[in-house]
mmCIF file of the C-alpha atoms, coordinates in Angstrom:
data_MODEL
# 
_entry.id   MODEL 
# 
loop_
_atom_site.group_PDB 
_atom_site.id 
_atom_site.type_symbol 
_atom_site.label_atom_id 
_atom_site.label_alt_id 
_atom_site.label_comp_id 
_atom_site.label_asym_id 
_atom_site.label_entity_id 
_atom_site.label_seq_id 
_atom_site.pdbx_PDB_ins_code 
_atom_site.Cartn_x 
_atom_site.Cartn_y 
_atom_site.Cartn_z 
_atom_site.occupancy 
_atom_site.B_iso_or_equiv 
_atom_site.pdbx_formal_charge 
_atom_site.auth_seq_id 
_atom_site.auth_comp_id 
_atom_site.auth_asym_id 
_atom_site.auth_atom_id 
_atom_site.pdbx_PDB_model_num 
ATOM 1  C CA . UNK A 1 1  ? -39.693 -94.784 26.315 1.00 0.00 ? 1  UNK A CA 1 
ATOM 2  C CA . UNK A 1 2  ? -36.462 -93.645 25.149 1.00 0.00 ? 2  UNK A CA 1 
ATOM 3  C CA . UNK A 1 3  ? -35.360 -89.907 24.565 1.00 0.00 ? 3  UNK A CA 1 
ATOM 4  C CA . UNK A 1 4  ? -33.617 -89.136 21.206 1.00 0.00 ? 4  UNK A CA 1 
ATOM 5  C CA . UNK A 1 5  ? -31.345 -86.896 21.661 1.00 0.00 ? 5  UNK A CA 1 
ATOM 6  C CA . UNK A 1 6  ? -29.535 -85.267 18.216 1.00 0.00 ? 6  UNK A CA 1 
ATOM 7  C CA . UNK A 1 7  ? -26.064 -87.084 17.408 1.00 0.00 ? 7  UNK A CA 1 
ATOM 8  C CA . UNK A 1 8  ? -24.692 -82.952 17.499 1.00 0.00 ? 8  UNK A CA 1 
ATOM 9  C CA . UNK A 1 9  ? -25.827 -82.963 20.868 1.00 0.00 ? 9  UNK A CA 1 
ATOM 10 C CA . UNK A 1 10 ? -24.083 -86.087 22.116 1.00 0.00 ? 10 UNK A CA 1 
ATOM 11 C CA . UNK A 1 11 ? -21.029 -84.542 20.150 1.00 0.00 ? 11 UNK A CA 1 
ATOM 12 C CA . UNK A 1 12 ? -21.151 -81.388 21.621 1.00 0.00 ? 12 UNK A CA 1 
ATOM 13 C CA . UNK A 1 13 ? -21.345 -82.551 25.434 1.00 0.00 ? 13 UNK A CA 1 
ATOM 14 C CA . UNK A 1 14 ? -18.305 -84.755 24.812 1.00 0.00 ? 14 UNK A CA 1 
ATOM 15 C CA . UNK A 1 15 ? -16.091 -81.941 23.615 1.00 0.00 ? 15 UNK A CA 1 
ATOM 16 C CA . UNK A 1 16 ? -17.116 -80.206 26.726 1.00 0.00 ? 16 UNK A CA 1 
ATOM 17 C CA . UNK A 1 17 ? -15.719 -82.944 28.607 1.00 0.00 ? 17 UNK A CA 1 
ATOM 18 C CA . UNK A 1 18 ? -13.125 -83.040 27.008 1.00 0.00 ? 18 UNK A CA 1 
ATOM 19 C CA . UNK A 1 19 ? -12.121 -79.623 27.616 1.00 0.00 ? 19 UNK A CA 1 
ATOM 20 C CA . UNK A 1 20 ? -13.254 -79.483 30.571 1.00 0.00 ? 20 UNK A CA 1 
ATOM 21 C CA . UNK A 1 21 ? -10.684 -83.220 31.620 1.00 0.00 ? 21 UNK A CA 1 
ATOM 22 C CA . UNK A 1 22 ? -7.845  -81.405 30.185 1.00 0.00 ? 22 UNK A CA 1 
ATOM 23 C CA . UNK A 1 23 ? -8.677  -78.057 32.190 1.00 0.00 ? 23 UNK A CA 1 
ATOM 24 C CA . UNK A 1 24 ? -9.034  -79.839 35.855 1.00 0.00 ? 24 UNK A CA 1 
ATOM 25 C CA . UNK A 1 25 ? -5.417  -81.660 34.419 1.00 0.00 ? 25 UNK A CA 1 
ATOM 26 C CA . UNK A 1 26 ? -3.619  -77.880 33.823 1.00 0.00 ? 26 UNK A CA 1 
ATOM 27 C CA . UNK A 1 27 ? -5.392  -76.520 36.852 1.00 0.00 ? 27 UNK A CA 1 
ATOM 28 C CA . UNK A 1 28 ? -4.371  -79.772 39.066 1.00 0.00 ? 28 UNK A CA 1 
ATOM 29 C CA . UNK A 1 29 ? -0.706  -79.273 37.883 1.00 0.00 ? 29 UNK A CA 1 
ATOM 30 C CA . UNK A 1 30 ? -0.682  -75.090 38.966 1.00 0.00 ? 30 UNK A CA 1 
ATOM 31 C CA . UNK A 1 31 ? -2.513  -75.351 41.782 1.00 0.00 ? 31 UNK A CA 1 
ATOM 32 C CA . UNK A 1 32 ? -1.292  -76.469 45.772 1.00 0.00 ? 32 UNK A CA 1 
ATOM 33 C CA . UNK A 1 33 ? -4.343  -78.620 46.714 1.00 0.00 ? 33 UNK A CA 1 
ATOM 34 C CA . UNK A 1 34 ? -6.641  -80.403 45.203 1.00 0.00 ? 34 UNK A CA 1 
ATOM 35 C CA . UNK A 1 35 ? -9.461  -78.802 47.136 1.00 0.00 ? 35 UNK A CA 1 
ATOM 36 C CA . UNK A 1 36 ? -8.215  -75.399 45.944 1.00 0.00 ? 36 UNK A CA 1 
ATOM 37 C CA . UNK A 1 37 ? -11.799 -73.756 45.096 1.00 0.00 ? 37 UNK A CA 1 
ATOM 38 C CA . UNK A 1 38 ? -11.221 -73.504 41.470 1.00 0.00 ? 38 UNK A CA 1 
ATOM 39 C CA . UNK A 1 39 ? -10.327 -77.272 41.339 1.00 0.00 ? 39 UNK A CA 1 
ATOM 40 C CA . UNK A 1 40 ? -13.440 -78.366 43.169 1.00 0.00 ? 40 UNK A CA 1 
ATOM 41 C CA . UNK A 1 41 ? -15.724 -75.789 40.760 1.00 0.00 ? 41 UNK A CA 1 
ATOM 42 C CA . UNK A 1 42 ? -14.137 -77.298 37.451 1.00 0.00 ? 42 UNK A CA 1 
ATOM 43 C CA . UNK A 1 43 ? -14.370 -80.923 39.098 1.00 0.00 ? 43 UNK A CA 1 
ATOM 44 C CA . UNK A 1 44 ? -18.123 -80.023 39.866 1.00 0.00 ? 44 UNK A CA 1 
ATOM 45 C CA . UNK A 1 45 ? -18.818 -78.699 36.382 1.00 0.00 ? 45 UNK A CA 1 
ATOM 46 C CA . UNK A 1 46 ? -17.383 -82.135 34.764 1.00 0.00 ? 46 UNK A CA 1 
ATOM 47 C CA . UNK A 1 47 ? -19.573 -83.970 37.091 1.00 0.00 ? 47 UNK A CA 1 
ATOM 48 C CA . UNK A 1 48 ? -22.557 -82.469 35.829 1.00 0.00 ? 48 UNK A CA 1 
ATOM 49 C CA . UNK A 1 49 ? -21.602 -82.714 32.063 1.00 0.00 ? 49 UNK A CA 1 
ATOM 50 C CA . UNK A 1 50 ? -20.870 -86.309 32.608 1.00 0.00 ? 50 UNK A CA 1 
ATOM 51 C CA . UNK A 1 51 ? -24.389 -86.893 34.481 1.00 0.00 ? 51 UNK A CA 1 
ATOM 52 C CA . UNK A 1 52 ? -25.675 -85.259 31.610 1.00 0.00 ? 52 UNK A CA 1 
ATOM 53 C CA . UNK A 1 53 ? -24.231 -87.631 28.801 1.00 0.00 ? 53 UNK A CA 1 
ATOM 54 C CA . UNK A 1 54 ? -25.165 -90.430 31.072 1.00 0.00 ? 54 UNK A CA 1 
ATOM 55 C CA . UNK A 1 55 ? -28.686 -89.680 31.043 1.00 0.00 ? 55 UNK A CA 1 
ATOM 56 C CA . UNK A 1 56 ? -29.028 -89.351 26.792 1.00 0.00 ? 56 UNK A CA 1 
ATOM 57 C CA . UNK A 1 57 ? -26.690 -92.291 25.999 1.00 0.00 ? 57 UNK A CA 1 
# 
């Protein structure tokens, strides 16, 4: 059986991932490697916000 998840929801975890694409972007640009901690952390946290709109769409 299907989970219904509210339509604000859906919209609110793809602004997140939005924000979150265009802060790994910035951060990529500043930073020296791309397994600079802060990189991998941000890259992690998109991971799990795109699991999570995987799972409800």
């Amino acid at each position: 059986m299907a989970v219904v998840v509210p339509v604000e929801k859906e919209d609110q975890i793809k602004k997140e991932i939005s924000l979150l694409r265009k802060s790994l972007y910035e951060l990529s640009q500043q930073v020296d490697s791309l397994s600079h901690p802060d990189l991998v952390q941000l890259s992690q946290t998109l991971d799990q916000k795109l699991n999570q709109l995987g799972r409800i769409l």
